[in-house]
C-alpha positions, 0 to 999 in steps of 0.5 A: 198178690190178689187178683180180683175174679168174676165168678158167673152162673155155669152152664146149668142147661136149658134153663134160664130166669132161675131163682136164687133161694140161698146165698151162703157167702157173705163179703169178707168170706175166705172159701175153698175150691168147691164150697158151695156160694149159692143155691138155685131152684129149678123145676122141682129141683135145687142144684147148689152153684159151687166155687171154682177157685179158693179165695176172699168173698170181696162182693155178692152181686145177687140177692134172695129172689133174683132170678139168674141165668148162664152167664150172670155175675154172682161175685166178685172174688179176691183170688191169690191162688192159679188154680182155675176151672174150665170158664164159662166163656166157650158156653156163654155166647152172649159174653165172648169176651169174659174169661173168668173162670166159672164153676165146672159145667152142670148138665142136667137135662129137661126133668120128665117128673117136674112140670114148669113153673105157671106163670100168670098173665100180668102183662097187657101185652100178651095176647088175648085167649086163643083157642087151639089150632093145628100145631104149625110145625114150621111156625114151631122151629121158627119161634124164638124158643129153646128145643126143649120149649119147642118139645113141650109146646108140641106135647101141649098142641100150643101154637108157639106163633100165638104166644108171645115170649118173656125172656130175653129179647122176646124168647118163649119160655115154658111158663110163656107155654103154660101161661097160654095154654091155661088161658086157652082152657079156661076161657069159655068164649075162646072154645077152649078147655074143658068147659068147667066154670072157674073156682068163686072166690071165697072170703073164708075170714067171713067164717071165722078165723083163718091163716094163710100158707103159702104153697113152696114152689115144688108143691106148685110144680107138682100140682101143675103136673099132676092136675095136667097129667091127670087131665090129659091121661086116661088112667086106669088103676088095676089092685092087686095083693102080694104074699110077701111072708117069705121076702120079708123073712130073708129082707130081715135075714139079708139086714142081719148079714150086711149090718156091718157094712150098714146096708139096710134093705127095705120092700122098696129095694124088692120092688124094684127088682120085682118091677125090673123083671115085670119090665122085661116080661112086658116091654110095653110097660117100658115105653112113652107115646112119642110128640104126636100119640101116633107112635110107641117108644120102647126103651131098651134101658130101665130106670125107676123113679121113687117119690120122695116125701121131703119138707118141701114137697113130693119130688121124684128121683131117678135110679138109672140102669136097675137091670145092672144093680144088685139088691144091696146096690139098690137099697144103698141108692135108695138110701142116698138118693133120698137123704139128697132129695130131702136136702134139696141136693137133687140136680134137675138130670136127677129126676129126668129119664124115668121108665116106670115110677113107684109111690110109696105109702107102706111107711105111712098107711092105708089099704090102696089109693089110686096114684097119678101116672108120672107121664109121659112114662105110662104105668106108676105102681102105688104101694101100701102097708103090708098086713098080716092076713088069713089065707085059706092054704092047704085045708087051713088058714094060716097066718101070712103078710100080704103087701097091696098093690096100686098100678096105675096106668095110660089106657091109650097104651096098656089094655086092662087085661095086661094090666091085670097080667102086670100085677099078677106077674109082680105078685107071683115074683115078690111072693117067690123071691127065687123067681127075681134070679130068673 
């Protein structure tokens, strides 16, 4: 006999307010246990909310657009069989009383490649520009905000008492934070910000015909973090050149040997490896400025995020614990992550906890570019198209392929001269590939 089930938004960790950008059931559906039934969109990810019991669709309670939080009714499910998941019940405090099973619980942590979305002043309640003041640490842990806002409201210097919140019953979320913080630098009578007279508003059509895209909501995110990155960070790119001839040689040679097992390994796999060395070689590459810039975090773990150039978007995937994977396990993740990525499959735990990130452009071209710091890691390294070149070696010069190298770093942690030690460290490893067993 049927029995009608609720079937509620899991934990999806400290987010609230995400949006639905996909509904794939519709009532009448018969699904099984995990068929996916709706996709949300969060911090530069989407993370698909699967069934946790196998049934009849008898009613979809979302549409495209809404936003949703832990807790919240997606269906209404016709279930004849016992088999149920863990509930939401335990996770879920505002709803006690409801013991529908959910999908199983989804953890993923506060991204550290995203940046929240910017969320613009619409309501004439909020409060006018203030300009900054000295965080109010108890101010801060008594506002009505989640640990990861009150993290973020400290990065930023906002002050969480002079911000009021959208959320549920008054809570501050990270767009309330950002919201404020924009008005902050870009009123000129507040004090604030930097100062810079805003953009005129232009009627392009005066000039001839025009059409309008609007930007997805990973390219708005990624601006928002790039243009604070690049504001707040004092970059400096130090360039560099890689003799890769021999690497590319046995890069092919390794292809040939594994190509019954379809591993293909690329220049992106030697890097990492490359990078894993240079970390160990120069720990402070490997580090964050803590809340206050008044102390450095040495990670003892090495984790490298690899930007991703998908349909939607530039979005920045993490591999974990590249000290422990061979080159074939790398290059086999490599391939994984970034066919998920492409597919929106990435959870927002996927692009957190990076240590030092890679850009790059040698599928496309170019000879060097400057690439943005993924704060709050404080080194990126950018690549580009290897090219044959003359190089004068042993009274001759002989034909070799040489790989440019871009690292962009934070000049509050790293001197130009380790910058310089960095990349002449990665050039004399990826140029000698016997010094990556060392």
């Amino acid at each position: 006999m049927a029995t009608e089930k609720d079937i509620l938004v899991p934990d999806i960790g400290d987010f609230e307010g995400v949006e639905v950008i996909e509904i794939m059931v519709s009532p009448g559906d018969s699904i099984q246990v995990e068929d996916p039934l709706i996709s949300l969109e969060s911090d530069k990810a989407a993370m698909e909310i699967p069934s946790p019991l196998a049934g009849t669709v008898k009613d979809v309670k979302v549409s495209i657009g809404d936003k949703v939080s832990q807790g919240d009714l997606l269906i209404k499910m016709d279930v004849s069989s016992a088999e149920t998941a863990p509930t939401v019940e335990e996770s879920a405090p505002e709803q006690p009383k409801k013991t529908t099973p959910s999908a199983p619980p989804l953890k993923p942590q506060a991204p550290a490649t995203p940046a929240p979305a910017l969320a613009a002043p619409t309501s004439a309640q909020r409060p006018p520009p203030v300009a900054p003041s000295p965080i109010d640490e108890a101010g801060i842990r008594k506002a009505h905000a989640s640990p990861s806002v009150r993290k973020f409201a400290r990065e930023l210097g906002a002050d969480l008492a002079q911000i009021t919140g959208t959320g549920n019953k008054g809570r501050i979320l990270k767009d309330d934070v950002t919201a404020f913080i924009k008005r902050v630098m870009t009123s000129a009578s507040a004090g604030g910000g930097l100062g810079v007279a805003p953009m005129p508003e232009i009627d392009f059509s005066e000039f001839g015909e025009i059409e309008t895209q609007p930007l997805t909501k990973i390219n708005k995110l990624t601006g928002q973090f790039l243009h604070r990155n690049w504001v707040t960070v004092p970059h400096v790119t130090q360039f560099d050149e890689a003799d890769i001839t021999e690497l590319e040689a046995f890069r092919k040679q390794l292809n040939e040997e594994h190509k019954t097992e379809g591993a293909r390994v690329t220049v992106l796999a030697f890097l990492m490896k490359a990078l894993v060395s240079a970390l160990k070689e120069y720990p402070r590459f490997n580090s964050s400025l803590d809340a206050t810039g008044e102390n450095l975090i040495l990670k003892k773990y090495i984790h490298i995020g690899v930007a991703v150039d998908t349909p939607a978007g530039l979005v920045v995937p993490v591999i974990r614990d590249c000290d422990r994977r061979s080159l074939i396990e790398l290059a086999n993740e490599l391939i994984t992550v970034s066919a998920r990525a492409r597919e929106k499959k990435l959870s927002p735990a996927d692009l957190s906890g990076g240590c030092i990130s890679i850009s790059s452009l040698g599928g496309i071209g170019g000879t060097a570019f400057t690439p943005i710091v993924n704060s709050p890691e404080v080194a990126i390294l950018g690549v580009s198209r290897a090219q044959m070149k003359p190089v004068y070696k042993d009274g001759e010069f002989v034909p070799r392929l040489i790989l440019p190298l871009s690292l962009s770093y934070d000049h509050r942690v790293i001197d130009g001269a380790d910058g310089a030690r960095f990349t002449s460290f990665l050039n004399k490893v990826l140029s000698d590939t016997r010094r990556l067993l060392l």
